[in-house]
Backbone as CSV, one residue per row, in Angstrom:
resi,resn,N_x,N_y,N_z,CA_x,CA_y,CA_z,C_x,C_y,C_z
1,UNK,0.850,-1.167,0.000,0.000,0.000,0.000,0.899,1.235,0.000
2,UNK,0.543,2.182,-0.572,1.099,3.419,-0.881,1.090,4.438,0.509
3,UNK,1.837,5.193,0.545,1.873,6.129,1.524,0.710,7.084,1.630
4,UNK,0.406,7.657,0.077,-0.501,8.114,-0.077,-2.179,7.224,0.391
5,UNK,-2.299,6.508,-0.406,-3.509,5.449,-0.087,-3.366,5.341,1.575
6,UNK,-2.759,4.994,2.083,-2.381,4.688,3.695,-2.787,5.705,4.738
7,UNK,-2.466,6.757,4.176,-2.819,8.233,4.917,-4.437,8.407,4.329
8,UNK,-4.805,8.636,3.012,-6.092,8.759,3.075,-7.383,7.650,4.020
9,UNK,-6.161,6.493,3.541,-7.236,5.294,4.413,-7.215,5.685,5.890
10,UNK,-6.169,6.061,6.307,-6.506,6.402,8.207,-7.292,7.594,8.162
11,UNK,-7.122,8.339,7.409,-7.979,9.712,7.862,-9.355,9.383,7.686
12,UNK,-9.821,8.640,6.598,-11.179,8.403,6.346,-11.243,7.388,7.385
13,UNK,-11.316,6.312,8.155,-11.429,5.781,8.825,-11.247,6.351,10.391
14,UNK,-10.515,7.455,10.540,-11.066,8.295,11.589,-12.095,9.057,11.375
15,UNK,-11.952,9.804,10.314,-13.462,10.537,10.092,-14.852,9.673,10.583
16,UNK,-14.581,8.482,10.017,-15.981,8.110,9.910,-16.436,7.593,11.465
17,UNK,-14.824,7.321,12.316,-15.004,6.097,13.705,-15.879,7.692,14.363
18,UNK,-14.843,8.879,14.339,-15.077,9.915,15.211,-16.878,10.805,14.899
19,UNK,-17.238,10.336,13.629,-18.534,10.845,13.064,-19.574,9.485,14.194
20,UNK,-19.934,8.495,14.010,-20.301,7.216,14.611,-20.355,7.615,15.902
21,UNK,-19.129,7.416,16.178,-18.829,8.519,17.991,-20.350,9.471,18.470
22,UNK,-19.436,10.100,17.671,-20.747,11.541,17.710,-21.908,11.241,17.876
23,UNK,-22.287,10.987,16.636,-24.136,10.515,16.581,-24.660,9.947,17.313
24,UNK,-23.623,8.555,18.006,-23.991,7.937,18.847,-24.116,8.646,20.335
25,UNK,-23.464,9.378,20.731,-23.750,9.929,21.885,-24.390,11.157,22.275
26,UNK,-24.430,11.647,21.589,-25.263,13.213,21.264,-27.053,13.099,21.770
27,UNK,-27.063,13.831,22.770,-28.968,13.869,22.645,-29.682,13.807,21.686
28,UNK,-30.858,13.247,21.169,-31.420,13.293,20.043,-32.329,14.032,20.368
29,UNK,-32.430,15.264,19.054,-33.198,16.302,18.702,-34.111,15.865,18.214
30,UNK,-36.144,16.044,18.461,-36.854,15.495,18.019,-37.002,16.308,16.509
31,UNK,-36.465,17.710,15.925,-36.695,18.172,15.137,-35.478,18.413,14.218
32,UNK,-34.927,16.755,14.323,-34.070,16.689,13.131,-34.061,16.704,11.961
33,UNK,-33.549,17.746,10.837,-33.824,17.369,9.133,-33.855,16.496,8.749
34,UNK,-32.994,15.332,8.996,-32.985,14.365,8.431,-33.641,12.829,9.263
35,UNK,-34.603,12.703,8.201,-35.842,11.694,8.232,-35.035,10.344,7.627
36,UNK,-34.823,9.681,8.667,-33.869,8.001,8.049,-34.345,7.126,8.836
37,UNK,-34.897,5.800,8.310,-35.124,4.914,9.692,-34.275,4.991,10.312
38,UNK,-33.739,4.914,12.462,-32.981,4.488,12.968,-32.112,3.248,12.770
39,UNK,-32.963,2.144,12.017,-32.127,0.884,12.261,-31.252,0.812,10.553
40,UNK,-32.009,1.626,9.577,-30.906,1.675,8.288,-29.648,2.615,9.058
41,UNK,-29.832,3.811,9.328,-29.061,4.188,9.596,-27.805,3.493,10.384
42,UNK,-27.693,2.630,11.074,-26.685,2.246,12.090,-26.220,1.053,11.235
43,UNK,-27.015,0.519,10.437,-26.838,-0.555,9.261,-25.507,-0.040,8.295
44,UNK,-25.629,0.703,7.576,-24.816,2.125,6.813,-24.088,2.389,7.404
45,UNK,-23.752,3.178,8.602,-22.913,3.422,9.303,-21.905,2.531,9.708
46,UNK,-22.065,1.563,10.218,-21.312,0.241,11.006,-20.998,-0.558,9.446
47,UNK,-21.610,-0.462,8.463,-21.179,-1.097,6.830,-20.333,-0.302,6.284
48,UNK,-20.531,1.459,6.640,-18.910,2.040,6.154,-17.963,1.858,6.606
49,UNK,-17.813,2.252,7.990,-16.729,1.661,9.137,-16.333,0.522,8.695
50,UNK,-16.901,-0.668,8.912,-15.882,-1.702,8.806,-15.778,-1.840,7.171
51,UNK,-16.231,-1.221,5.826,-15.176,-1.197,4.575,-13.972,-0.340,5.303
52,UNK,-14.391,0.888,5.440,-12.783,1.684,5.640,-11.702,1.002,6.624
53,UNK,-12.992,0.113,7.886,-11.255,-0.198,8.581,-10.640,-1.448,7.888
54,UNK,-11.575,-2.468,7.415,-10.779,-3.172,6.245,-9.709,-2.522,5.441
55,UNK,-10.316,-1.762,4.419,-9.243,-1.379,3.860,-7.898,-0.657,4.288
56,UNK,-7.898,0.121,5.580,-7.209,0.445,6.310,-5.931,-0.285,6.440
57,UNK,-6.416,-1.791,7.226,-5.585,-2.906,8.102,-5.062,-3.628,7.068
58,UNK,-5.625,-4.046,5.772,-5.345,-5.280,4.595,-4.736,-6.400,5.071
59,UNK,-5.964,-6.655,6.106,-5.502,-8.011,6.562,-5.478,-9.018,5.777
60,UNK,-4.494,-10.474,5.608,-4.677,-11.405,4.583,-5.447,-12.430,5.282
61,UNK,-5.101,-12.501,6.808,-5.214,-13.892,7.455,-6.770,-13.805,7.784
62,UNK,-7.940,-14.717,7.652,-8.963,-14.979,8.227,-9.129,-14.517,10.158
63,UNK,-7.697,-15.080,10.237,-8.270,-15.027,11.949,-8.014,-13.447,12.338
64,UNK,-6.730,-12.753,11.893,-7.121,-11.673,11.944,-8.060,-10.369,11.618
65,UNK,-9.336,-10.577,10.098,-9.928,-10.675,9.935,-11.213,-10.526,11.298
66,UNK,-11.233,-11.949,11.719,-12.407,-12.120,12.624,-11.668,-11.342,13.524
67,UNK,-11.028,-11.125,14.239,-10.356,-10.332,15.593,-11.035,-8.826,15.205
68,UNK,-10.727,-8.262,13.837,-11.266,-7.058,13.474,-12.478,-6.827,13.505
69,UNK,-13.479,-7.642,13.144,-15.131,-7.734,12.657,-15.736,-7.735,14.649
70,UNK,-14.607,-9.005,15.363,-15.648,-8.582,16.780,-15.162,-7.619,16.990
71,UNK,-13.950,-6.658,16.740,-13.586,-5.551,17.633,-14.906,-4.210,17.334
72,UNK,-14.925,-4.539,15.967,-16.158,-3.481,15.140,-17.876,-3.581,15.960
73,UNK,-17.943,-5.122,16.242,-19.096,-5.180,16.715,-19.113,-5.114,18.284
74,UNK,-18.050,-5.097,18.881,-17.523,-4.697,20.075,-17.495,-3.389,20.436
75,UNK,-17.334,-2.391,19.635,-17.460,-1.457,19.754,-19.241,-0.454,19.219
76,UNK,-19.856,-1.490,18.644,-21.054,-1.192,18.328,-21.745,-1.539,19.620
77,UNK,-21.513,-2.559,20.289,-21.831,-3.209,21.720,-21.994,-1.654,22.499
78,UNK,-20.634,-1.120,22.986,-20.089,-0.321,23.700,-20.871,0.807,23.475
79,UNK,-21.244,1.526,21.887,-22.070,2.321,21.647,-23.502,2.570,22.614
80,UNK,-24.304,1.439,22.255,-24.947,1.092,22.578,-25.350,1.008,24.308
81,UNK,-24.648,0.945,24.718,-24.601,0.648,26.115,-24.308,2.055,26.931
82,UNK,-23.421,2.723,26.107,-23.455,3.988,26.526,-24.219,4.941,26.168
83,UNK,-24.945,4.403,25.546,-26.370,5.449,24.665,-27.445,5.639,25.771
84,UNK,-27.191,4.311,27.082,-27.914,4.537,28.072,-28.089,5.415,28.902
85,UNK,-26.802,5.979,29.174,-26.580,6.898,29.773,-26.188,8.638,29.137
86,UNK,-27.346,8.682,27.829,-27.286,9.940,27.418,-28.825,9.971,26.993
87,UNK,-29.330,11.627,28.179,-30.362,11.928,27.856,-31.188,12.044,26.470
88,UNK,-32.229,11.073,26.420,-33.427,10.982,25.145,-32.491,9.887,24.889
89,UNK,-31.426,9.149,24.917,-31.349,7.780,24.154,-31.573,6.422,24.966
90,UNK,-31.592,5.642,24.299,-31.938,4.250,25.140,-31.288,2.765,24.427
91,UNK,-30.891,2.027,25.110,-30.082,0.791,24.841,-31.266,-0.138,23.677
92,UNK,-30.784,-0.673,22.605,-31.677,-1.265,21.939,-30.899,-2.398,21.054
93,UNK,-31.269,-3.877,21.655,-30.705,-4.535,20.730,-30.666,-4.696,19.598
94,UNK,-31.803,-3.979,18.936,-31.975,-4.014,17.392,-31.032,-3.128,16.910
95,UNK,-30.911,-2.183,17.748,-29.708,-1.360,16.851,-28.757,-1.996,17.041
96,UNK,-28.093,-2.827,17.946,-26.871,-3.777,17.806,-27.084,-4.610,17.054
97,UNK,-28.080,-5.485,16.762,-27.943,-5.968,15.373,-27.974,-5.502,14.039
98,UNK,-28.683,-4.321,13.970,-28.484,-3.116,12.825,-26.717,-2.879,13.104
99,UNK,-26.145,-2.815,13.340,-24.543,-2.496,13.875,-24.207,-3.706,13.172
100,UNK,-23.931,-5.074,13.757,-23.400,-6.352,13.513,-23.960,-6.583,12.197
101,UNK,-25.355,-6.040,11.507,-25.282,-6.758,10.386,-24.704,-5.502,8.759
102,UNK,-24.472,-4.774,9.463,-23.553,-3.709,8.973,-22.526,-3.555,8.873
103,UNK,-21.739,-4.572,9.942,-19.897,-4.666,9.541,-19.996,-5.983,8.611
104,UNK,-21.193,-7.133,8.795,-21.063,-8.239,8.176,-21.574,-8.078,6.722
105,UNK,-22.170,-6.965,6.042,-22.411,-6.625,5.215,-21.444,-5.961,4.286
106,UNK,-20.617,-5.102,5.125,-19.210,-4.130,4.843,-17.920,-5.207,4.647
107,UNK,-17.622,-6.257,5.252,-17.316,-7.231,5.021,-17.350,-8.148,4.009
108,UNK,-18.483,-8.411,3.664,-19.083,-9.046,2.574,-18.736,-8.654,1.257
109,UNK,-19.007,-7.477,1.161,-18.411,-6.350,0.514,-17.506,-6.169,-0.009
110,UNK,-16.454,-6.189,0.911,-14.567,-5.897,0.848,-14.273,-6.986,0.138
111,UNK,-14.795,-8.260,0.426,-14.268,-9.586,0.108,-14.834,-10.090,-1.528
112,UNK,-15.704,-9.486,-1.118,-16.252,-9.256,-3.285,-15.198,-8.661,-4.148
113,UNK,-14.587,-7.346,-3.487,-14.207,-6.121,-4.056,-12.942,-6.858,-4.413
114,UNK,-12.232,-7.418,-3.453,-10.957,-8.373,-3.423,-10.786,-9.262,-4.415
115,UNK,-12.124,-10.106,-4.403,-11.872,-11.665,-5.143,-12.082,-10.807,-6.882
116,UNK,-12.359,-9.862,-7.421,-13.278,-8.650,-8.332,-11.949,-8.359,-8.726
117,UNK,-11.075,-7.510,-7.848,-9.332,-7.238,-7.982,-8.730,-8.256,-8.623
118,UNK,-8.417,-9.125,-7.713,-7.629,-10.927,-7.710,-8.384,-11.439,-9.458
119,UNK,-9.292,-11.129,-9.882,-10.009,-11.600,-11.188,-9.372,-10.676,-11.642
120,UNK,-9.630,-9.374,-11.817,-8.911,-8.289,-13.142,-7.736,-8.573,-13.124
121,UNK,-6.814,-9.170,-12.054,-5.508,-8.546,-12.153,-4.940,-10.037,-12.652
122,UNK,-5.363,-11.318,-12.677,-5.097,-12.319,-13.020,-5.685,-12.745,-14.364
123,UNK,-6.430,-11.928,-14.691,-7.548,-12.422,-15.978,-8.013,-13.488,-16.010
């Protein structure tokens, strides 16, 4: 990976951890512009995150791989749990599975994008 590519990949992958952050802990305004189901939203969110931190890490090995995907949904856990303790939000397992099926989707994803590469570049 390039120096260049390397630096854009961490910055976008902070952008997006430190955006997630945010949303997640912030009081919710009942007179927000933007009209999104709650559970797409965290779906999307937790499916960008783990493309960018994939591409980030370029892990080869499976097991490291899985170490990354629970750390992602580990930290969707953590979200979640601390959402309890911020006025107007509340702990909801559906949004942790909206989370988990959003890195496993982002995942899914990467590994298309890969085997898609590995085809063009081998013909």
């Amino acid at each position: 990976m390039n120096k260049f590519y390397q630096r854009f990949a961490l910055l976008s992958l902070l952008l997006v951890w430190i955006a997630i952050t945010y949303l997640s802990l912030k009081s919710v305004s009942h007179s927000s512009p933007i009209r999104i189901n709650d559970k797409i939203g965290h779906f999307i969110a937790y499916a960008v995150l783990s493309l960018h931190a994939l591409a980030f890490f370029q892990f080869q090995k499976k097991k490291q791989i899985f170490w990354l995907v629970l750390t992602l949904v580990g930290y969707g856990l953590l979200m979640e749990i601390l959402q309890g303790f911020v006025p107007g939000r509340e702990v909801s397992a559906y949004d942790l599975l909206a989370n988990s099926m959003g890195v496993g989707i982002g995942l899914a994803c990467f590994t298309l994008w890969k085997r898609y590469r590995r085809y063009r570049t081998n013909g």
